[in-house]
N, C-alpha and C positions, 0 to 999 in steps of 0.2 A: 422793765426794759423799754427803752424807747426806740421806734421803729419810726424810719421816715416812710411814713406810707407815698403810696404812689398811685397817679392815677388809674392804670392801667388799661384794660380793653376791654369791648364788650365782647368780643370774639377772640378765643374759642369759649361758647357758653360752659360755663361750671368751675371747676379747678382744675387749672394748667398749669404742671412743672415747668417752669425754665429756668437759666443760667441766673443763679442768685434769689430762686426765690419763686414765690408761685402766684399766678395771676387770678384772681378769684373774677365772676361774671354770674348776674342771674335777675332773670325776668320778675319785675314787679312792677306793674305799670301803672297803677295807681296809688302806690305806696306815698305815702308824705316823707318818711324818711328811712332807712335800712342800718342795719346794723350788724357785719361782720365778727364771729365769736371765734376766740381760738382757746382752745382747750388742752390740760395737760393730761386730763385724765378722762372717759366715758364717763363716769361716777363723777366727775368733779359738779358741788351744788350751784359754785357759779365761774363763770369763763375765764382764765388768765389773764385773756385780754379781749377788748372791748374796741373796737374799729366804728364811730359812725359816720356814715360817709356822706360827705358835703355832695348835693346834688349837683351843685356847679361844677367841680372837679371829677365826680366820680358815678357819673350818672350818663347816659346816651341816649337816645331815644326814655326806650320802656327799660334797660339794662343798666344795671346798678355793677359797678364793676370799682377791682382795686388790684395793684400789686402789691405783695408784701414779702419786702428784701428778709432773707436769712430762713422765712418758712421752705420745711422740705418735706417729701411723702413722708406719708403718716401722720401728719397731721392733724388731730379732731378739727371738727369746725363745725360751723352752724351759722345760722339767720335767726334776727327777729326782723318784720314788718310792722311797720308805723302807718295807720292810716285811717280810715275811717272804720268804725263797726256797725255798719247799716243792712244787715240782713235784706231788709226790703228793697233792697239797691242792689242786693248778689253780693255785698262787700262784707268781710269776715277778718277784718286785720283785728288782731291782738296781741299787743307788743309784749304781752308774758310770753308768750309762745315759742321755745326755740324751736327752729324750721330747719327738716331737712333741705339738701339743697336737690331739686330734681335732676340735675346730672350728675351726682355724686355718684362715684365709681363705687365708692366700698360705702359699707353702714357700721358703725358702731353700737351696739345694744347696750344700755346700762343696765346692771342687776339689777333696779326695782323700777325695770319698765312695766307697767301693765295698762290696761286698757282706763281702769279707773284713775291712772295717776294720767292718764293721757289728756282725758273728759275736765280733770279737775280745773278748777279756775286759780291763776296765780302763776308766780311763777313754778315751771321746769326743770329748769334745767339741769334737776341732777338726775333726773327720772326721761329724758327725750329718746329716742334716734339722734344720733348725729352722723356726719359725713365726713371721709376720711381721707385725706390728700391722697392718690393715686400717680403713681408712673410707671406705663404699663410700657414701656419702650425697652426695659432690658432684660425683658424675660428671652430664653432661648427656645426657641419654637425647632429649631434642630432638622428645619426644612418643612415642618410642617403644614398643609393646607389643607383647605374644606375638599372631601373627594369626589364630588361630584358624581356620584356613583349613578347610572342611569335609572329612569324611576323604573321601567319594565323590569331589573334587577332588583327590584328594594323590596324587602319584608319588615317593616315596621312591629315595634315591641314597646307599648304604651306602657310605663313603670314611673311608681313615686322613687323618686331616687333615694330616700331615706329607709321607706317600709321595702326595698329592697335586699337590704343585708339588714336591718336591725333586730332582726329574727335571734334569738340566741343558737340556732341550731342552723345559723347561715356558716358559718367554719371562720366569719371573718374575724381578721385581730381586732378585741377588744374594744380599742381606744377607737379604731377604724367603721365602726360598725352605724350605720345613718349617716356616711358623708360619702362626697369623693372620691377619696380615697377608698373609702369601701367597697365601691361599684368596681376600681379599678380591680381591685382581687377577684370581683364574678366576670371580669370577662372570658375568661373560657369557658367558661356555663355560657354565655352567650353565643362565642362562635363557634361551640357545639353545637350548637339548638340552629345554629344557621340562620341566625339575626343579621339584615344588614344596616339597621337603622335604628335606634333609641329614640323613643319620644319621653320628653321629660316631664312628668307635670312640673309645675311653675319654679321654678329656680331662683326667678329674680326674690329681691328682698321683698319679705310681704311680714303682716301683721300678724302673729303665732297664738294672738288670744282672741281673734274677732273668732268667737263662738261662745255654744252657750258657758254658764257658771260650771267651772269645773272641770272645761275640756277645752281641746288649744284645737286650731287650722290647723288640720292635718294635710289637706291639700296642696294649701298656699292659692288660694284663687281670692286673695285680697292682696297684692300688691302696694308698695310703698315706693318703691325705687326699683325705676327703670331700667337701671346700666349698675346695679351692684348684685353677686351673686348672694344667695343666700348664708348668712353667716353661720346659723347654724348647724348648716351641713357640713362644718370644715371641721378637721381636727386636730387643727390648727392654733393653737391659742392669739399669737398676734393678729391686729385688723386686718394687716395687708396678704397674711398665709392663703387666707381662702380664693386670692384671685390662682395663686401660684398652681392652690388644688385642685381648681377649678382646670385650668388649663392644662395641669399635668392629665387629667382624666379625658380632658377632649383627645389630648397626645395622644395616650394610651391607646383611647377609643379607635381612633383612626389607624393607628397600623395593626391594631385586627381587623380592619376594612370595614368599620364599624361607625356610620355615619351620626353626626347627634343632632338633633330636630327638639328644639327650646316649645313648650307648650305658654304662650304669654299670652298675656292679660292688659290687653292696650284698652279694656270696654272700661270699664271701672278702677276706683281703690278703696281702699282700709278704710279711709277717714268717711265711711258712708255708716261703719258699721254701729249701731244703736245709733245713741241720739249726734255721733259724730263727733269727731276730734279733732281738732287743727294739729295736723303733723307736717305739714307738706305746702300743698298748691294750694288749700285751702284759704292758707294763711300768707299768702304771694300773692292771689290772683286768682280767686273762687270764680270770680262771671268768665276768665277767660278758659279756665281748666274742666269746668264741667257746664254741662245743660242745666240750665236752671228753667224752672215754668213759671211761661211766660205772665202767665195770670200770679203770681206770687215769687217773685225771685226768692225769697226766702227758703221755697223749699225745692227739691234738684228734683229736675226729670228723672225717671227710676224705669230704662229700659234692659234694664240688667238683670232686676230680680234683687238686687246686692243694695241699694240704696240710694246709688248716686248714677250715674252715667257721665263719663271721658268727653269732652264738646272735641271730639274726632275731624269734627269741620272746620273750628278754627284754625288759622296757619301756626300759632305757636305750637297749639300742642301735635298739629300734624307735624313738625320740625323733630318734636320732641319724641315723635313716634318712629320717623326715619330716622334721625339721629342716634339712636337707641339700637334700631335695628343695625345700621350700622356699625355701630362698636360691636355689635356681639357678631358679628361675621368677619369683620378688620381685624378687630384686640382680639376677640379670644374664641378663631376658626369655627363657629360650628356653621349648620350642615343647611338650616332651613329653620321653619317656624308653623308653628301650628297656633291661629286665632283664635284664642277664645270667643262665643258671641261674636263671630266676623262680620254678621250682619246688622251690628252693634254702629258699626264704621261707616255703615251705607244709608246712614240717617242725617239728615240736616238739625240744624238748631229747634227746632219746631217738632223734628221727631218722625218727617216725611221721610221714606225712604227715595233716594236720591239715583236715579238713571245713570251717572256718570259720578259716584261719587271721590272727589278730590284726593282723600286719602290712600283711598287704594291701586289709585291710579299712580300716585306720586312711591306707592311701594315698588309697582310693578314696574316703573320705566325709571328708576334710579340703577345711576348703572353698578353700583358697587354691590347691587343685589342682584344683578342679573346672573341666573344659572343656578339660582338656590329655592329648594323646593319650599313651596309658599302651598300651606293647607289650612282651608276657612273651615270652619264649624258654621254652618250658610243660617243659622237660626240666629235668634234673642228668645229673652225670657218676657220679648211683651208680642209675641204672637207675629213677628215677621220673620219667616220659614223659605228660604232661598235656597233650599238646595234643588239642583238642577237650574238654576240661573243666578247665579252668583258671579258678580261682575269682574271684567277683568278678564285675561287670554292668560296668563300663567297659572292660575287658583287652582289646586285640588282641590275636592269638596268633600271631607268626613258626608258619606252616603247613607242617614240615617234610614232610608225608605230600605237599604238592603237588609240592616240589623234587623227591623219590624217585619217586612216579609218574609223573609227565610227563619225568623223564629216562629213565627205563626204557621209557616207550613210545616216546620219540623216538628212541631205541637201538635198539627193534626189540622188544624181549623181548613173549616171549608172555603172554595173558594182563593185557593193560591197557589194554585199549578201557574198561571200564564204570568204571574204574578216572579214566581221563582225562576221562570227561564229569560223574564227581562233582566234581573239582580244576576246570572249567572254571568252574563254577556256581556256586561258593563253599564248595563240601565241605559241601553239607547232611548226609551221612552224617555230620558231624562236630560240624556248627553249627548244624543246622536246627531242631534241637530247642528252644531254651530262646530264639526271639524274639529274635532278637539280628540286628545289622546285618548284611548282607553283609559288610564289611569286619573281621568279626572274624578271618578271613582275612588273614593278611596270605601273601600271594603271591608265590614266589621261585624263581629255579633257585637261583644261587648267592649265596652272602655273602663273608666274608670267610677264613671256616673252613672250608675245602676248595680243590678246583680252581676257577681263574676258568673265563669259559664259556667261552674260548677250550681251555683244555685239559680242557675237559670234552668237548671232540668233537677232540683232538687227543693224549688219552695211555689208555691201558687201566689203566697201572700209575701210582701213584704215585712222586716221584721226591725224596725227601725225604734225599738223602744230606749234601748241604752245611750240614743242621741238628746234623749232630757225633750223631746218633744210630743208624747202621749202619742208617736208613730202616725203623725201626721205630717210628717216629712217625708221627700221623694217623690221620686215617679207612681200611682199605682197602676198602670199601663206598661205590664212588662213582660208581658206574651208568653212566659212561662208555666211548665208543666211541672207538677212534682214527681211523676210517676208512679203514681198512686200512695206517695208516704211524704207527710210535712219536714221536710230537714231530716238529719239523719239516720241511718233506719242498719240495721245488720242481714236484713232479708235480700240473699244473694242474687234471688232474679231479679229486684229492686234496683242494686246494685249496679248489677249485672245491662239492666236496663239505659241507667243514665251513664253507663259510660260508653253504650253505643251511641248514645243522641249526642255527646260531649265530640266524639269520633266523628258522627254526621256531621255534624256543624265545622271542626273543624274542613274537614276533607270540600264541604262547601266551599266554605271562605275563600281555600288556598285550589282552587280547582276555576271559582269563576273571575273573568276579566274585571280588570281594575288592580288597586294598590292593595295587598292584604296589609292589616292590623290587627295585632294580637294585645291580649292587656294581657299584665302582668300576674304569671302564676298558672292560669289558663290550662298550660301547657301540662300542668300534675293536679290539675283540679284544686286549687286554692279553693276557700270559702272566706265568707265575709259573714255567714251562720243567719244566711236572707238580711241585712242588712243591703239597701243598696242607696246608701247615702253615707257613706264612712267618711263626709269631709271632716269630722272633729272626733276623729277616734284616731291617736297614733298609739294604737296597743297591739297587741296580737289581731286583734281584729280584722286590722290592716295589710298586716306585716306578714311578705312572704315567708311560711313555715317553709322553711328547706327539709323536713322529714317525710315531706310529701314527695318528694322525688323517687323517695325507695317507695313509697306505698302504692303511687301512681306510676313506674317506671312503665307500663306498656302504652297510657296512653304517654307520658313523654317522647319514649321508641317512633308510637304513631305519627306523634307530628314532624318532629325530626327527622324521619324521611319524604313525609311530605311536604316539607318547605323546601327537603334537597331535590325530592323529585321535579317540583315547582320550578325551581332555579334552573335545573337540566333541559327538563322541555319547554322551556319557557325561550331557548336558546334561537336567536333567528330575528326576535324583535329587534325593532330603533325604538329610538324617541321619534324617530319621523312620522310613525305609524299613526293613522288616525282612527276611530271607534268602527267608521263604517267600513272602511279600508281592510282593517283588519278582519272582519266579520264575516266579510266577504271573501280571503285568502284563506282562514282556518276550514271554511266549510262546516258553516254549523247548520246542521236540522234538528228538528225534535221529531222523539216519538212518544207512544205510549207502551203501552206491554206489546201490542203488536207495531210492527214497523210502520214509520211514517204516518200514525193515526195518532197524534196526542190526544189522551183526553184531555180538554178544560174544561169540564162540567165544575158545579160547583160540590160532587162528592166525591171527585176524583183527589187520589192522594198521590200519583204516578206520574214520573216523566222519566222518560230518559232525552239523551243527547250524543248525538255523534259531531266530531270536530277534529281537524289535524293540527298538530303541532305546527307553531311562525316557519318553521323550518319545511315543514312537510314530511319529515322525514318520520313522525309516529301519527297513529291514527289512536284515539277513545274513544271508546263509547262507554257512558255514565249511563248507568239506572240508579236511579232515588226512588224509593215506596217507605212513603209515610203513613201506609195503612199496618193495620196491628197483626192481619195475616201475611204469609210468605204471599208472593205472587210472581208467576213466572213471567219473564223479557223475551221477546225471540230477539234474537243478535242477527243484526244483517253478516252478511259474508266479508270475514275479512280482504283487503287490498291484496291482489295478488304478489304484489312485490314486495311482499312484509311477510315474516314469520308467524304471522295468524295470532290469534287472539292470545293474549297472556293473562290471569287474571294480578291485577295492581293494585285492589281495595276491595276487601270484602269488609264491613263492618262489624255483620255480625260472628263473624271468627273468633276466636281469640288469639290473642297477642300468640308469638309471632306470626302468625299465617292471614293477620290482618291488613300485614300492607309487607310489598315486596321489591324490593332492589330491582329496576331493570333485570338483571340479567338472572335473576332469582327465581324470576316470575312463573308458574305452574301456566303449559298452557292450558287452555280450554277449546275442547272440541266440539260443545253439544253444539246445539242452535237454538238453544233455551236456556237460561239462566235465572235460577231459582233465588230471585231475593228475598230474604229473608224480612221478617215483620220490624219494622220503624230502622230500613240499614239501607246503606248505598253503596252499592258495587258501580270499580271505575274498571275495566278492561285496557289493556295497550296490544297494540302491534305495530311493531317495530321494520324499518326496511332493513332487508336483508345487506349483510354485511362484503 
């Protein structure tokens, strides 16, 4: 068929529907010449049609662009680049290469993608990624927007969106089970549990076989394409279903007042993994899309850990980073973003970490993002460690120092009393300085990269052998206790043991200032069976068992009143509030077993804590003893305009008498309070009505 091509525009970059037809745009600035594919089929071994574009007519600047009358969504399509292949120059053009297109809304996957037909030399193209015409203007949103839900409101729920329902004993339907649609069936499991926020690991398209022989990305922290949802989570057979399921599920998400928070991957991609594959930007524009070192452009700066590193500082791919961010908050409403490696972004070309870095600056003052919660991961994998100064005035900051201190003192180690009452407060050692919310904080034992908490008080060692890597992968820095028995054990005081530490920890989390985050499963004791590297395990492994919920139903009970308790007294905050500000209204002191004497020696295992509710209207007082004998509290005198001490948390009880509904609550009259060995008692008193 012949087609009067046209010249079109370089702007809007990628593929644009309009009236008669769709306008193709995309960056390759040293290419010699470009080559537009249109395809009838994913599988098809070579293109229908074949576009190369005259640079005179269809070329701008660095932007290789073209109309083409009569194409409409759905569309396959693809690049190849023409240009030099001079490694030693940063340049990787090879014109066998069919290339995604970086703004490509959808991905198409051919059945015999894989990693080695990706590496091969020759032509692709019946084996690529391609990209798939989009028009995302007539979906029905049916009033829909991002909620904006206040963060002193939010409890955050770290979950793989797949290993969420692909459990066979998750209840979902069949076909439904590892996508979108899936998740949409657990939402009342969620707004039971009193979740107001899903964090997602990685959703965007990513590479499913960067791992070792014989096992796929279970993660997804290799990304490919920025602005396409992952295909394999839909269950959906057409390209364009997964935007639809996509969207249906933020819908859903939102009118159970259930915010979605994207986990993305702007540090690196795919094309790093082994010896590297031209899928993408490599084969566009290698010296502008990533770091290359400077002493051999051949090979890419590697502050990732992953292979390659994102060149974050250039303006394209900063474009390409806002850009991005923006479609996924415009097109398809979600909530906020959580950075991978954020301080991946605060690096210049050279690899210096940067004072005022351009990137993140151009996230935080774009106004189409203003009012959406922005959460750094303040580290990298080459030793630059930012939390507690991570740039920028919007940033949350995943609070790695809370994870480590508060498992270490719940373990026992010496030396982390003064230590647990800074993590309780919101880390002013950290935050207190620069006026900033309480919640810059964001608060965690675990996520998704390491042990869950059940094998965080259930292994010593790590047990990473089924990852094909002789279990020299992972953290082995992971603060955990087995309670005297390596992984599973029938020995009921054993038991009995770790499901008070599972109780402490949570009742921690959701008790101290800042953002709580939960990973996924947590809440009924998931295991991962001491693995704590399951990026390339989607099996049981991963995958939450929903049969845990009957087995663990008290500590689920437990937490599920404490996120509602959480939410109840938590009542009285702003977002205006700031760390000091607040700290100073709640009235916090510490003690130790006697009033107002903390110990911080470094054998001390005790603190408590007195503090009132934003409101004023309930007073706590917290004791924590992380020694292995009971030890008695004296309790200051309750407030006289309050009904006296209640008790709201005892640990070492058993379910139900372990945590109590307000108005449930047993009071307490001694003025000593026996806690019991490795437990944390939280007391309430309430103003009289």
């Amino acid at each position: 068929m012949s087609i009067n091509l046209q010249p079109g525009a370089a702007i809007p970059i990628g593929a644009t529907a309009r009236p008669g037809g769709v306008n193709f745009s995309v960056f390759a600035d040293k290419a010699e010449a470009v080559e537009l594919l249109l395809f009838d089929g994913v599988d098809d071994p070579q293109p229908a049609q074949v576009f190369r574009l005259d640079p005179r007519r269809h070329r701008t600047y660095n932007y290789w662009h073209a109309f083409v009358p009569g194409v409409q969504p759905g569309q396959i399509y693809a690049y190849r680049a023409h240009g030099p292949n001079a490694p030693e120059r940063g340049l990787r053009y090879d014109a066998d290469k069919v290339l995604l297109d970086p703004y490509g809304r959808c991905v198409a996957m051919p059945a015999a993608y894989s990693r080695e037909a990706a590496g091969r030399a020759g032509d692709n193209a019946a084996t690529a990624m391609k990209s798939v015409v989009v028009d995302s203007s007539g979906y029905d949103w049916q009033g829909d927007q991002p909620l904006r839900r206040p963060i002193p409101q939010t409890v955050i729920y770290e979950m793989h969106l797949a290993g969420f329902t692909r459990h066979p004993s998750s209840g979902v339907t069949p076909e439904k089970r590892g996508t979108y649609a899936g998740l949409v069936e657990k939402i009342p499991y969620l707004h039971d549990l009193g979740i107001t926020a899903v964090e997602l690991l990685p959703v965007y398209q990513f590479d499913p076989f960067t791992a070792p022989p014989g096992l796929v990305n279970y993660w997804g922290y290799q990304p490919i394409s920025f602005f396409a949802p992952h295909t394999a989570y839909s269950s959906r057979q057409d390209p364009l279903g997964v935007l639809d399921e996509f969207r249906d599920m933020v819908k859903a998400l939102h009118r159970a007042g259930i915010e979605v928070i994207l986990d993305v991957v702007y540090n690196h991609t795919a094309e790093a993994f082994g010896a590297g594959a031209t899928l993408s930007f490599r084969g566009l524009a290698n010296d502008v899309y990533y770091v290359l070192d400077p002493a051999d452009k051949s090979r890419y700066a590697d502050y990732t850990g992953c292979g390659n590193t994102l060149n974050a500082g250039h303006a394209v791919v900063r474009r390409l980073i806002c850009d991005s961010l923006r479609y996924w908050v415009q097109e398809m409403h979600v909530d906020g973003f959580r950075f991978d490696l954020a301080s991946v972004l605060t690096r210049d070309e050279h690899g210096a970490a940067l004072p005022n870095p351009p990137v993140i600056w151009d996230i935080e003052t774009d106004p189409a993002l203003a009012g959406i919660k922005l959460f750094a991961e303040a580290w990298d994998a080459a030793g630059l460690y930012q939390v507690g100064s991570f740039v920028g005035d919007a940033w949350l900051e995943w609070n790695g120092r809370f994870r480590d201190d508060v498992r270490r003192f719940v373990k026992s180690d010496n030396g982390y009393v003064t230590a647990l009452a800074r993590r309780l407060t919101g880390s002013p050692d950290l935050y207190g300085k620069d006026a900033r919310e309480p919640e810059q904080s964001v608060n965690f034992i675990t996520v998704h990269d390491g042990f869950t908490l059940n094998d965080v008080v259930s292994y010593n060692e790590k047990h990473n052998e089924a990852n094909g890597e002789a279990n020299r992968d992972g953290s082995n820095d992971n603060f955990s206790w087995n309670c005297g028995v390596e992984g599973p054990t029938d020995d009921p005081a054993v038991e009995a043991l770790r499901n008070r530490q599972v109780k402490n920890f949570f009742t921690l989390l959701l008790t101290a200032v800042g953002a709580p985050l939960i990973q996924m499963g947590d809440e009924v004791r998931r295991t991962q069976q001491g693995n704590n590297n399951v990026y390339c395990q989607d099996n049981e492994l991963s995958w939450f068992d929903w049969t845990l919920l009957d087995k663990h139903a008290d500590v689920y009970h437990f937490v599920k009143q404490l996120i509602a308790d959480r939410l109840d007294f938590g009542q009285g905050r702003t977002a205006d509030d700031r760390l000091e500000e607040l700290l100073q209204r709640v009235k916090i002191k510490f003690h130790g077993v006697t009033l107002a004497a903390p110990d911080v020696s470094d054998t001390s295992r005790a603190l408590a804590m007195s503090r009132t509710s934003p409101s004023g209207k309930d007073v706590f007082y917290v004791m924590v003893n992380a020694y292995w004998e009971p030890l008695d509290f004296a309790l200051p005198d309750a407030p006289a305009t309050t009904q006296g001490w209640r008790l709201w948390i005892d640990t070492s009880r058993p379910s139900p008498g372990d945590i109590y509904p307000r108005d449930d609550a047993p009071p307490v009259a001694e003025n000593l309070y026996p806690v019991g060995p490795r437990s944390v008692v939280a007391l309430v008193a309430t103003e009289r009505r």
